[in-house]
TORVEX-342223 format. One line per field, with one value per residue (C-alpha): chain; x, y, z; residue in three letters; residue number from 1. Coordinates in nm, 2 decimals, always signed. Example, Ala and Ser with C-alpha at 12.3 -4.5 7.8 and 13.67 -1.06 7.14 Angstrom:
cadena	[A, A]
c1	[+1.23, +1.37]
c2	[-0.45, -0.11]
c3	[+0.78, +0.71]
residuo	[ALA, SER]
num	[1, 2]
//
This chain:
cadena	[A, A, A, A, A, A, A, A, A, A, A, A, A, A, A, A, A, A, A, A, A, A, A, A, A, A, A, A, A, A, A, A, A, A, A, A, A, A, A, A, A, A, A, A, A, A, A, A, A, A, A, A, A, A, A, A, A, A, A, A, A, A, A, A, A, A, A, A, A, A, A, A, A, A, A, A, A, A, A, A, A, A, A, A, A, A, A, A, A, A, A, A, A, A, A, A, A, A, A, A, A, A, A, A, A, A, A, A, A, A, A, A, A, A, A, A, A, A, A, A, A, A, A, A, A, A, A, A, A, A, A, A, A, A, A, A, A, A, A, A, A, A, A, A, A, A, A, A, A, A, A, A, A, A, A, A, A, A, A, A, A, A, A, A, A, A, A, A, A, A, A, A, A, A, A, A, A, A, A, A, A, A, A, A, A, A, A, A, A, A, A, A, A, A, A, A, A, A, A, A, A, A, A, A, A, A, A, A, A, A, A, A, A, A, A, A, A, A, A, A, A, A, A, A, A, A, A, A, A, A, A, A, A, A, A, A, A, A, A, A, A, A, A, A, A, A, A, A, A, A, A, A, A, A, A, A, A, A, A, A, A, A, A, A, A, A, A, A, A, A, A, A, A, A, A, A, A, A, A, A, A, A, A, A, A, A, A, A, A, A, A, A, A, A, A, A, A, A, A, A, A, A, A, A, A, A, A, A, A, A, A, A, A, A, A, A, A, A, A, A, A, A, A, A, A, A, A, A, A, A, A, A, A, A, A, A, A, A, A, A, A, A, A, A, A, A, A, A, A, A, A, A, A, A, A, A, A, A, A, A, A, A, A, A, A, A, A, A]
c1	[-3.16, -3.28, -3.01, -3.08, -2.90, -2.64, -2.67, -2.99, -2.92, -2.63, -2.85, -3.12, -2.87, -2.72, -3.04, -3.18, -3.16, -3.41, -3.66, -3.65, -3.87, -3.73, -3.79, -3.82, -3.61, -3.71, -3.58, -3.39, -3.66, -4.00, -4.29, -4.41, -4.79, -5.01, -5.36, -5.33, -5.52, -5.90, -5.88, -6.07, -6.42, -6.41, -6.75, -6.53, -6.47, -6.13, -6.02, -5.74, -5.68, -5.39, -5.25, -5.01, -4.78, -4.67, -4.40, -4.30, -4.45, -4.65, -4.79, -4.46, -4.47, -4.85, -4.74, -4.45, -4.60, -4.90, -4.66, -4.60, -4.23, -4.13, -3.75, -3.87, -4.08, -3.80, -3.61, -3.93, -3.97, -3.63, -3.65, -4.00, -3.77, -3.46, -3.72, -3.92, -3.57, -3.53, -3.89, -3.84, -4.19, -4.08, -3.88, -4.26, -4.41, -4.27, -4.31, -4.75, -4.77, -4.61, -4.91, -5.17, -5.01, -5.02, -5.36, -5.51, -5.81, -6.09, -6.09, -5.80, -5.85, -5.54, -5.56, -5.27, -5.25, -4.99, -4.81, -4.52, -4.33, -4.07, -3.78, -3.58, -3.33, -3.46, -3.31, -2.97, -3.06, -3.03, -3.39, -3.59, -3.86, -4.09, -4.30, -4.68, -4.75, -5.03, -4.86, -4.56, -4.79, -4.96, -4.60, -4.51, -4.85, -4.82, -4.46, -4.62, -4.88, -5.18, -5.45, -5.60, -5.78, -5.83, -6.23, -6.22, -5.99, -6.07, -5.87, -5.82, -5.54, -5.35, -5.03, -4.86, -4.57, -4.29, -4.45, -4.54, -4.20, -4.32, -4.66, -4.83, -5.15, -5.32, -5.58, -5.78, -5.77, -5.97, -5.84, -6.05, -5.91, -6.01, -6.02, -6.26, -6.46, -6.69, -6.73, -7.06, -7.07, -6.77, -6.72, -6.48, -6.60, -6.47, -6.72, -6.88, -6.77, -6.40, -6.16, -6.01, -5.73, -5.54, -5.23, -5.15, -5.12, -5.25, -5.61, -5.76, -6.01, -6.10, -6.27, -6.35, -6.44, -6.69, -6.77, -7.09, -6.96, -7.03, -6.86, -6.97, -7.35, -7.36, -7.36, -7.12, -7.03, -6.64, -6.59, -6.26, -6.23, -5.99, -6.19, -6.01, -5.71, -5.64, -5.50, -5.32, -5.51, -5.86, -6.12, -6.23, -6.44, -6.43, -6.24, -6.51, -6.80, -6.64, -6.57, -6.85, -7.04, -6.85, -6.95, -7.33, -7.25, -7.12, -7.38, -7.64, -7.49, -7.46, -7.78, -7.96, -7.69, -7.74, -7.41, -7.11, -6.75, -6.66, -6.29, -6.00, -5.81, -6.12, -5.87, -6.12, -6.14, -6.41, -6.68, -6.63, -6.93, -6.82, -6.82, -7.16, -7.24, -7.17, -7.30, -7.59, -7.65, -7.66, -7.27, -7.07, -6.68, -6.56, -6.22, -6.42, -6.70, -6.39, -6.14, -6.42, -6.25, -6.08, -5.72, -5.76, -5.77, -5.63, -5.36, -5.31, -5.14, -4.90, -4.49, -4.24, -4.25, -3.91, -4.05, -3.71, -3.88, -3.80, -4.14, -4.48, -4.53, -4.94, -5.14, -5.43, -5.72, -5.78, -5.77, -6.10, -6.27, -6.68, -6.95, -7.34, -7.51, -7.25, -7.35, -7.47, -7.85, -7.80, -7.63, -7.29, -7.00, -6.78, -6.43, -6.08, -5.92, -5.57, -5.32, -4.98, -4.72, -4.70, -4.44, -4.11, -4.09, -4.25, -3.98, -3.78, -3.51, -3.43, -3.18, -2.96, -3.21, -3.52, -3.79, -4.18, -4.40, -4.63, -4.61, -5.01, -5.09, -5.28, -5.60, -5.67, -6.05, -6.16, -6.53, -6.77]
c2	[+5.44, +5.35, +5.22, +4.96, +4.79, +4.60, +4.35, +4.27, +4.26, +4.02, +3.75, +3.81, +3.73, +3.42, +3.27, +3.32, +3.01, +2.87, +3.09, +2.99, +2.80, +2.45, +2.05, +1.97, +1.76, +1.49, +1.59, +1.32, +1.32, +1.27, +1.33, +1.02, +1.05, +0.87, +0.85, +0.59, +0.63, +0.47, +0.12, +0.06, +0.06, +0.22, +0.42, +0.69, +1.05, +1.16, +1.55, +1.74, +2.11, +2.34, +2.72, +2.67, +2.99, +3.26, +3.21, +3.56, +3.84, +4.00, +4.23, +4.37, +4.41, +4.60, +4.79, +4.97, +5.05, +5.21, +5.46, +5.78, +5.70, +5.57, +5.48, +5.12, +4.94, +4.85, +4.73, +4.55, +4.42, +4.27, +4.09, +3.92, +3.81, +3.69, +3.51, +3.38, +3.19, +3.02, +2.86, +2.71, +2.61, +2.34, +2.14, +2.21, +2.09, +1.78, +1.73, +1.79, +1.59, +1.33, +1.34, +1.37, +1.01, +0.86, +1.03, +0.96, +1.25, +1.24, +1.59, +1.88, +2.20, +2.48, +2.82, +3.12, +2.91, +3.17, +3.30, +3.49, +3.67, +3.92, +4.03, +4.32, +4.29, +4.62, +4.81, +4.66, +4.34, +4.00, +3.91, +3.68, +3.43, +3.28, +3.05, +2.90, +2.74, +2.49, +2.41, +2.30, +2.12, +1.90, +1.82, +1.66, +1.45, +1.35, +1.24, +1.01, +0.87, +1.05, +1.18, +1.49, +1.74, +2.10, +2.12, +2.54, +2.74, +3.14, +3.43, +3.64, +3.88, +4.06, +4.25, +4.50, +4.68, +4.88, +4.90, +4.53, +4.42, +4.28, +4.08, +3.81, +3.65, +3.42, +3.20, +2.92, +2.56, +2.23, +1.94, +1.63, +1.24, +1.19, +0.77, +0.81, +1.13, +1.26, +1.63, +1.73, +2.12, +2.36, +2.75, +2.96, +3.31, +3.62, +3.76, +4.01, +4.15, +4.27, +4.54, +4.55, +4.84, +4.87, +5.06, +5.14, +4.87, +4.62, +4.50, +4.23, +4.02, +3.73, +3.42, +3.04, +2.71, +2.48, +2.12, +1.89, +1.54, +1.19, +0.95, +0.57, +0.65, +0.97, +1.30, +1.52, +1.90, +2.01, +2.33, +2.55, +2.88, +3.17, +3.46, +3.78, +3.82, +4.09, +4.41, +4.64, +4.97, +4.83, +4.98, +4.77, +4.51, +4.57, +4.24, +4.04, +4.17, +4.10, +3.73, +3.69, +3.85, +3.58, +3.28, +3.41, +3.42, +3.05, +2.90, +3.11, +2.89, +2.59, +2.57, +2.30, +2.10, +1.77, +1.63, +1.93, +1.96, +2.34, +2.34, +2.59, +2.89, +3.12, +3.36, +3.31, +3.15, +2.98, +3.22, +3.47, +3.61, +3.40, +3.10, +3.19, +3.20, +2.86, +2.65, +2.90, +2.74, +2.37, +2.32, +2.09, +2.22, +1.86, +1.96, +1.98, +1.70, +1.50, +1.68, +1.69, +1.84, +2.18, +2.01, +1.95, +2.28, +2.20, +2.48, +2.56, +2.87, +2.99, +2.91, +3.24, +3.38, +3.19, +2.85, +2.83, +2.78, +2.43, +2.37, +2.45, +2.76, +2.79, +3.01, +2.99, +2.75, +2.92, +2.63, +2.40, +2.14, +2.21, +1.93, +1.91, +1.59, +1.36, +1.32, +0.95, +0.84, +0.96, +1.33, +1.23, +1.30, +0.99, +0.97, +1.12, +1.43, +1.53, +1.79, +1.77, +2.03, +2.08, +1.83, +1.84, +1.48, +1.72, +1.95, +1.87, +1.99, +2.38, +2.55, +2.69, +2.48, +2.27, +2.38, +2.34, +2.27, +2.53, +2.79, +2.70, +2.32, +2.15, +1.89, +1.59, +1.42, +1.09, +1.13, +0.82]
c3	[+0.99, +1.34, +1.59, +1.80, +2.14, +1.98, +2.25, +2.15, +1.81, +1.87, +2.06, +1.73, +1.47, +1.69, +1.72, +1.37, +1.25, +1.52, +1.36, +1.03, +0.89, +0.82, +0.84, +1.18, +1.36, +1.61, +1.98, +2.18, +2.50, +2.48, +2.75, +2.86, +2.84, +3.07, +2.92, +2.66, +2.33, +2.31, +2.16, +1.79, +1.84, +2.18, +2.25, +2.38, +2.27, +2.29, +2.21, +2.26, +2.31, +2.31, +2.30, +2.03, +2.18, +1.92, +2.11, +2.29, +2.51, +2.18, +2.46, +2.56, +2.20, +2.17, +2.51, +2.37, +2.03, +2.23, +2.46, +2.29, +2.29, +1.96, +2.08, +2.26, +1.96, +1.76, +2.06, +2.20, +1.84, +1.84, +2.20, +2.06, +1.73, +2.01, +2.23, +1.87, +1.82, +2.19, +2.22, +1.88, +1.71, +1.50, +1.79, +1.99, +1.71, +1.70, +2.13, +2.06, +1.73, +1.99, +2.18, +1.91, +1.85, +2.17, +2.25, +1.93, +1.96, +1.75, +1.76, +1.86, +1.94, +1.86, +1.95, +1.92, +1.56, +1.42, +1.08, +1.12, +0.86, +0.95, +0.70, +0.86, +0.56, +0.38, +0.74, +0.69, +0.97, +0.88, +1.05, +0.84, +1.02, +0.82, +1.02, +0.97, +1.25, +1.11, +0.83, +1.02, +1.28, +0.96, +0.80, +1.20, +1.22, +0.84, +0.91, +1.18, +0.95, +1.10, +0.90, +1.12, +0.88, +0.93, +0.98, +0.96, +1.09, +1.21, +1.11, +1.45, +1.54, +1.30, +1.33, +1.06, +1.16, +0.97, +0.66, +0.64, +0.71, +1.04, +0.95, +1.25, +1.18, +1.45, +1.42, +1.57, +1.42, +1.44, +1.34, +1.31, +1.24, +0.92, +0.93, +1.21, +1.16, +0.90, +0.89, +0.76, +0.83, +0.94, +1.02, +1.15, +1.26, +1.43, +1.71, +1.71, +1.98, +2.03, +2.13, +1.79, +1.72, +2.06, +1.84, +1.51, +1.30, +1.55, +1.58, +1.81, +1.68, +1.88, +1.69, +1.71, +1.50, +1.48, +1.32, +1.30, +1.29, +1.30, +1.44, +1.43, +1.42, +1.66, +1.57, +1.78, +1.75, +1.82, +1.89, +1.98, +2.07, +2.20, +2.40, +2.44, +2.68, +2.96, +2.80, +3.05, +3.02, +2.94, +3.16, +3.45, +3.35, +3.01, +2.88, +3.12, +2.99, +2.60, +2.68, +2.83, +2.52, +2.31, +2.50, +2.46, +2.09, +2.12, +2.39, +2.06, +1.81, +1.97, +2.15, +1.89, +1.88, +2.10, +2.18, +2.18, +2.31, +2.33, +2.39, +2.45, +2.56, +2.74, +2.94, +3.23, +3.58, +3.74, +3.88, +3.62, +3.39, +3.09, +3.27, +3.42, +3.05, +3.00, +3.27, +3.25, +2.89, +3.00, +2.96, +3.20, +3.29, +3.21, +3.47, +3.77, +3.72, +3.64, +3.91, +4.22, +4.53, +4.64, +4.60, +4.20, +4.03, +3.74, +3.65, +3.34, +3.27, +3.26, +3.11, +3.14, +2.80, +2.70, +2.86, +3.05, +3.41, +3.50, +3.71, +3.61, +3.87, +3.76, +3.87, +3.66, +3.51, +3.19, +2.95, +2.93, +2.79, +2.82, +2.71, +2.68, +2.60, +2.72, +3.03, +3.14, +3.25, +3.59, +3.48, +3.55, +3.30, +3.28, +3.17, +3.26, +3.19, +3.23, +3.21, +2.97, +2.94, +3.33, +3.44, +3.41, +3.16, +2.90, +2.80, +2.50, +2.39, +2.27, +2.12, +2.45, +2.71, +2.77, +2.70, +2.72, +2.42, +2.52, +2.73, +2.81, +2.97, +2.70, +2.82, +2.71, +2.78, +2.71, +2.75, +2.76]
residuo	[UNK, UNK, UNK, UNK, UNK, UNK, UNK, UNK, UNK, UNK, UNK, UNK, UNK, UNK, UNK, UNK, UNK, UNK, UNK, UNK, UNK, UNK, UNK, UNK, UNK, UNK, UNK, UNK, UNK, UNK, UNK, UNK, UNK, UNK, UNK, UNK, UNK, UNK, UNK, UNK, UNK, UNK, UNK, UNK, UNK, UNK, UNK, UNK, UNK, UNK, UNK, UNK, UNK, UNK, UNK, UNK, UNK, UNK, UNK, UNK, UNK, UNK, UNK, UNK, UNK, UNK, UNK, UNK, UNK, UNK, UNK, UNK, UNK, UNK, UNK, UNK, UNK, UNK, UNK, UNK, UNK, UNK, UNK, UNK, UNK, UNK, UNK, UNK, UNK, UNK, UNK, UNK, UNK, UNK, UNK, UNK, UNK, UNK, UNK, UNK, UNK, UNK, UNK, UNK, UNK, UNK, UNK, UNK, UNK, UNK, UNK, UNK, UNK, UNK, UNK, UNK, UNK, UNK, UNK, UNK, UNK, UNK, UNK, UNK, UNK, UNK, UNK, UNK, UNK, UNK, UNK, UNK, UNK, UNK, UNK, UNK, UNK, UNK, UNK, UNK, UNK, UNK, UNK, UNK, UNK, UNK, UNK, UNK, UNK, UNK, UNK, UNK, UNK, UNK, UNK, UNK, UNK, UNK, UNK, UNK, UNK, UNK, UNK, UNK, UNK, UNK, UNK, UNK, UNK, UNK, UNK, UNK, UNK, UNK, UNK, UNK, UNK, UNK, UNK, UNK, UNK, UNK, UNK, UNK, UNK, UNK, UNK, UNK, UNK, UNK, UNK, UNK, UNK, UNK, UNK, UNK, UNK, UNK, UNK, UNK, UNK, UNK, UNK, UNK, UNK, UNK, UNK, UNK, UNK, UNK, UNK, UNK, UNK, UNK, UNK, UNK, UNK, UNK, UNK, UNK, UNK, UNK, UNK, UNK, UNK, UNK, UNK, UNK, UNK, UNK, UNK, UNK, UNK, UNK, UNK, UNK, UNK, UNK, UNK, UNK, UNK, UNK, UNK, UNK, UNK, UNK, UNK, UNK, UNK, UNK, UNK, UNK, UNK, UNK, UNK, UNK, UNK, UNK, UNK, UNK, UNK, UNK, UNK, UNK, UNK, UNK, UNK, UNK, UNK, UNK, UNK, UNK, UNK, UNK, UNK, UNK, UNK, UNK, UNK, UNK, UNK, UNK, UNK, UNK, UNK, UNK, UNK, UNK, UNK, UNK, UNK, UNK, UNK, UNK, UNK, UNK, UNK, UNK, UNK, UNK, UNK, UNK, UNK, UNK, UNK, UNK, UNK, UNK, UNK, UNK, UNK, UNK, UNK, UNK, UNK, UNK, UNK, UNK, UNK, UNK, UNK, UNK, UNK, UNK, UNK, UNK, UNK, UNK, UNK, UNK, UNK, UNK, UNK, UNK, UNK, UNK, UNK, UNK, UNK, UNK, UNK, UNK, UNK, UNK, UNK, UNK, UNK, UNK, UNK, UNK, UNK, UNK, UNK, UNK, UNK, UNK, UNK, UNK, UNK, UNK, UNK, UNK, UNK, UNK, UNK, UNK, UNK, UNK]
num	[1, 2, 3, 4, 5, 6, 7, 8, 9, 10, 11, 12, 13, 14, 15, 16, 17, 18, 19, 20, 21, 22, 23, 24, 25, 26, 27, 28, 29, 30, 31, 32, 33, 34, 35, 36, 37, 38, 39, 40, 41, 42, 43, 44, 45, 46, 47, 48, 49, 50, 51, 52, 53, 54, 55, 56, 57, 58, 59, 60, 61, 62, 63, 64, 65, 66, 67, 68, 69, 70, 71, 72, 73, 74, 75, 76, 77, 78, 79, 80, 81, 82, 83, 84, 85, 86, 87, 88, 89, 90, 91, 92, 93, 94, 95, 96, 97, 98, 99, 100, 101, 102, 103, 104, 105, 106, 107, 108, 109, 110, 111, 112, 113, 114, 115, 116, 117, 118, 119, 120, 121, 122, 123, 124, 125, 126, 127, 128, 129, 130, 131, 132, 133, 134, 135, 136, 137, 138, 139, 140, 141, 142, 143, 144, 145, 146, 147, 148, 149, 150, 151, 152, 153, 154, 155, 156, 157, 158, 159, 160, 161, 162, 163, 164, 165, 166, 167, 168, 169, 170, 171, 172, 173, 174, 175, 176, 177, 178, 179, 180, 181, 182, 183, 184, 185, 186, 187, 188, 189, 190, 191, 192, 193, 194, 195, 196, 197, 198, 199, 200, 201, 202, 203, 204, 205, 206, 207, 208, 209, 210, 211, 212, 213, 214, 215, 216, 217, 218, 219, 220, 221, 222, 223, 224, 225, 226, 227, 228, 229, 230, 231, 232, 233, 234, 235, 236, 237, 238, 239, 240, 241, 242, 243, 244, 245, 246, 247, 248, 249, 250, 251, 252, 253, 254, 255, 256, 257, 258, 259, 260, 261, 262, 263, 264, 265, 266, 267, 268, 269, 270, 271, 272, 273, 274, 275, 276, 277, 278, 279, 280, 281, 282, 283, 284, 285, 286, 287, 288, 289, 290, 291, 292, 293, 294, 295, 296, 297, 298, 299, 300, 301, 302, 303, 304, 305, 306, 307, 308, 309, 310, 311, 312, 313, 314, 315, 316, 317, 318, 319, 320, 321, 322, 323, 324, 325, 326, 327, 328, 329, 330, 331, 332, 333, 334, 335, 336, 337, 338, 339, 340, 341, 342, 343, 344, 345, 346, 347, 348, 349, 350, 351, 352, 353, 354, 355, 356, 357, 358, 359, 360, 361, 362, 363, 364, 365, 366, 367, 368]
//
């Protein structure tokens, strides 16, 4: 049988119960939000995006499978499962379903949507996590008497290690509110383009979601997707040149549609070849119509892995909500967008410290 650090094993089996999947309980603070939700009626469109966060470094994770030293992946494995346990999904999933309630979007974006089921009992550990992420998510909004359906959801990463006693699936979700939008069509897909297998037993499939609505007497499209991440290793330019492949396979899609919010986690900065992609395709970065001005970049990215840090310490706009057709008679995109997740009012409480509900800002846009 392998042997492992026991200190690390210790701080696993002492924070176990965090991990397990269980009713969610309210936390005593609560981020105040300052966008209030559109009143009934209102000609707005409201939508919502937001990593979900697995919840630990998976790419320490992917790094140490992919060494030839096969000492560090159980140990690697066992930090993920220690810091799984202190960012606590069900406490954050209470902290977001908070502001799907305030916010009231029509639509909501989730990416790094994930289903985690480890039992390490077979190797004499008492490791169990059993954790679906969207599942948990609807039981908090239900509780709140919301009714957000899942339009389509996309089947992305996947992750199978030690036989199958270590099994993470991630996906992308959209959600719509069901007392105020009618889905008529809805797809998740994987692109076509990826890195896939990085290491054994884990491939990378990126994917996104897509759903042709009505709401009042318009038509919209909501779309969310997650583009591929920075891998240490890849080849210069690779990852660049993939994304940007993916948002040409979006912009494809998307191009009859007349009114569309394309929302998410892109892994991209401004400037870069995907986001040439998109403004190339008639697409408007809502941020910066909304956020004119060098001293509003709009930070999004990113919490330490155990979303400890007590101040957002950005360094990144990665997260975004992009619109085409929603622009006013004279071009203009009217409405507000803002950043939650980034101030200190948002953390709730964890299970040794506060902690963030994401480890990503999330955005909120109230487009006219």
């Amino acid at each position: 049988m392998p042997r492992f650090p026991r200190a690390v094993l210790v701080s696993v089996v002492v924070l176990l119960p965090a991990c397990a999947d269980h009713n969610p309980v309210a936390p005593a603070l609560r981020p105040a939000f300052n966008i209030n939700a559109p009143p009934a009626g209102a000609r707005d469109i409201t939508v919502m995006t937001q990593n979900l966060y697995v919840g630990a470094d998976v790419d320490l994770v992917i790094h140490a499978l992919a060494t030839p030293d096969p000492n560090d992946d159980l140990p690697a494995l066992l930090f993920a499962i220690q810091t799984l346990g202190q960012t606590d999904f069900p406490a954050r999933a209470e902290a977001i379903a908070d502001e799907i309630q305030r916010a009231r979007p029509h639509a909501v974006g989730f990416q790094e949507v994930s289903q985690i089921d480890i039992d390490l009992q077979p190797l004499g550990l008492p490791v169990v996590v059993d954790q679906d992420f969207l599942a948990i998510l609807q039981a908090a909004l239900a509780a709140r008497g919301l009714h957000y359906e899942v339009a389509a959801t996309s089947n992305n990463i996947s992750v199978s290690l030690i036989s199958g006693l270590v099994r993470l699936v991630d996906h992308d979700a959209l959600l719509v509110d069901a007392d105020r939008v009618h889905v008529n069509a809805a797809s998740g897909q994987n692109f076509s383009v990826n890195l896939g297998q990085v290491a054994e037993g884990v491939v990378l499939i990126r994917g996104w979601v897509w759903a042709r609505t009505t709401v009042g007497d318009r038509s919209y499209t909501f779309a969310t997707a997650h583009t591929e991440s920075n891998l240490a290793g890849a080849p210069p330019g690779l990852v660049e040149q993939i994304r940007a492949a993916q948002a040409s396979e979006m912009a494809a899609t998307l191009a009859g549609d007349e009114r569309v919010v394309l929302m998410g986690d892109l892994n991209d900065t401004p400037g870069s070849p995907e986001y040439g992609v998109l403004s190339g395709a008639g697409f408007t970065d809502t941020w910066t119509a909304l956020h004119p001005g060098s001293g509003a970049e709009g930070l999004t990215c990113c919490h330490v892995a155990d979303l400890s840090d007590q101040i957002a310490d950005f360094d990144q706009r990665i997260d975004y909500v992009w619109t085409r057709g929603l622009a006013s008679d004279n071009g203009m995109v009217k409405g507000s967008i803002d950043r939650f997740g980034n101030v200190p009012s948002d953390r709730l409480p964890g299970p040794a410290y506060p902690i963030w509900p994401s480890d990503h800002a999330g955005l909120l846009a109230s487009l006219k």
